[in-house]
KEKE-3310 file (N, C-alpha, C; in steps of 0.2 Angstrom, whole numbers, plus 5000, padded with zeros to 4 digits):
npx = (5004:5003:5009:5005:4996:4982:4979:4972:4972:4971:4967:4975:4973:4961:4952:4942:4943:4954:4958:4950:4937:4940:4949:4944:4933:4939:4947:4934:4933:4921:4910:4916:4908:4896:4902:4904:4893:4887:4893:4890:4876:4878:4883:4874:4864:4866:4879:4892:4896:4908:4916:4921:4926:4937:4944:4947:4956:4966:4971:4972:4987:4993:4991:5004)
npy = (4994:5011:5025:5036:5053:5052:5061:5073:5075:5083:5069:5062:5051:5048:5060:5073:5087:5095:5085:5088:5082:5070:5067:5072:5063:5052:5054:5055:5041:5039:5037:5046:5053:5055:5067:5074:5077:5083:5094:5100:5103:5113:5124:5126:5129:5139:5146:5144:5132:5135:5144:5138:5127:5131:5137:5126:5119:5127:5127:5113:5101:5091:5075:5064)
npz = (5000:4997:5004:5001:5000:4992:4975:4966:4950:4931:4922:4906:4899:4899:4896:4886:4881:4890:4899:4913:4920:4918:4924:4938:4938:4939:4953:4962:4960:4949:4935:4922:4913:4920:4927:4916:4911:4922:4922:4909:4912:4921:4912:4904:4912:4921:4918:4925:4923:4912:4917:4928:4923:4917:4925:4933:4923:4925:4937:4944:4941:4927:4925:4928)
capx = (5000:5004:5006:5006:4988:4976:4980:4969:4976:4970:4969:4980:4971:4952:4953:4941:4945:4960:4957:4948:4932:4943:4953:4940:4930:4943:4947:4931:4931:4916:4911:4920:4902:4892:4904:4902:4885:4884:4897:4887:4870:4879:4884:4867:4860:4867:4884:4895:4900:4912:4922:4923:4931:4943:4948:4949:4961:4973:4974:4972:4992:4991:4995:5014)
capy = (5000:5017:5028:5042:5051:5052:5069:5077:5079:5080:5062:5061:5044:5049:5065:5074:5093:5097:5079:5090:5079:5063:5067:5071:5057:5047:5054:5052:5034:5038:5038:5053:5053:5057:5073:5080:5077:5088:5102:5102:5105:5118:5127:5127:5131:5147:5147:5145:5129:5137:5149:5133:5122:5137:5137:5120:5118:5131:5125:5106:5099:5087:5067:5062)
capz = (5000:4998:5010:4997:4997:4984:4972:4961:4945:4923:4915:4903:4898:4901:4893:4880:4880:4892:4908:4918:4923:4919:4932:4943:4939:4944:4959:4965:4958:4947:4929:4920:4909:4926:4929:4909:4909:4928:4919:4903:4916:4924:4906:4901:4917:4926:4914:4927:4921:4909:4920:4932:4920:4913:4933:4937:4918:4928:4941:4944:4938:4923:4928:4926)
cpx = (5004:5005:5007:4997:4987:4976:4975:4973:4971:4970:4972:4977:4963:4948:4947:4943:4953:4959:4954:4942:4934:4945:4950:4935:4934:4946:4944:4927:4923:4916:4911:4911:4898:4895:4905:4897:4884:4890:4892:4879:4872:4880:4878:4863:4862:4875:4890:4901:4910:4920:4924:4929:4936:4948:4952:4956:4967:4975:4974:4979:4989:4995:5001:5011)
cpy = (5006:5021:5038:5047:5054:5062:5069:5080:5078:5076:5062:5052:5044:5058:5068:5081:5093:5089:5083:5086:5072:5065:5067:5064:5051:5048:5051:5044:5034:5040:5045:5056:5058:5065:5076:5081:5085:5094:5105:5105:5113:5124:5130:5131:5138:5148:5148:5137:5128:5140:5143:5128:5126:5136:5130:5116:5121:5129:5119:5105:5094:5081:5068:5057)
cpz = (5000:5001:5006:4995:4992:4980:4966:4954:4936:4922:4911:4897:4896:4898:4885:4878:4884:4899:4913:4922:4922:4925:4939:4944:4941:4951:4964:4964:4955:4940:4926:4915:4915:4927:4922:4909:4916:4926:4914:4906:4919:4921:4905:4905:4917:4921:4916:4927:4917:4913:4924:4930:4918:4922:4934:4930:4920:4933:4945:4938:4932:4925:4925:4919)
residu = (UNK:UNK:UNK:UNK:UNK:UNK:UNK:UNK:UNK:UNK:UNK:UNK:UNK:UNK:UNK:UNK:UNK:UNK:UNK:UNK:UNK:UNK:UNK:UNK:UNK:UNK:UNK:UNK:UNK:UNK:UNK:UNK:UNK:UNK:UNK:UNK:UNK:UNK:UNK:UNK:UNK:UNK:UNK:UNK:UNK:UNK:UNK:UNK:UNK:UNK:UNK:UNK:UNK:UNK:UNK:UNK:UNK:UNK:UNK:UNK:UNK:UNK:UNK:UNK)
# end
């Protein structure tokens, strides 16, 4: 086991614009699908979607 813990990073693997919601979705061990689908709600919704993912592309590192 690792005693290394669990980071938040871009996929690299799971990726369709920049690994933002890959990365997340595998953080939270859930499918990457279920976090585009809750960005794309949030776009459409209130529009805050956008600036969110612009944020979380800057500042979440991309995996090794």
């Amino acid at each position: 086991m690792s005693d290394e813990p669990k980071r938040l990073k871009r996929s690299n693997t799971n990726k369709v614009v920049a690994g933002v919601c890959g990365g997340v979705g595998e953080y939270f061990n859930i499918d990457p699908v279920i976090i585009r689908i809750i960005m794309l709600l949030l776009v459409l919704g209130a529009g805050t979607g956008v600036v969110a993912y612009l944020i979380a592309w800057l500042v979440i590192p991309e995996e090794d």
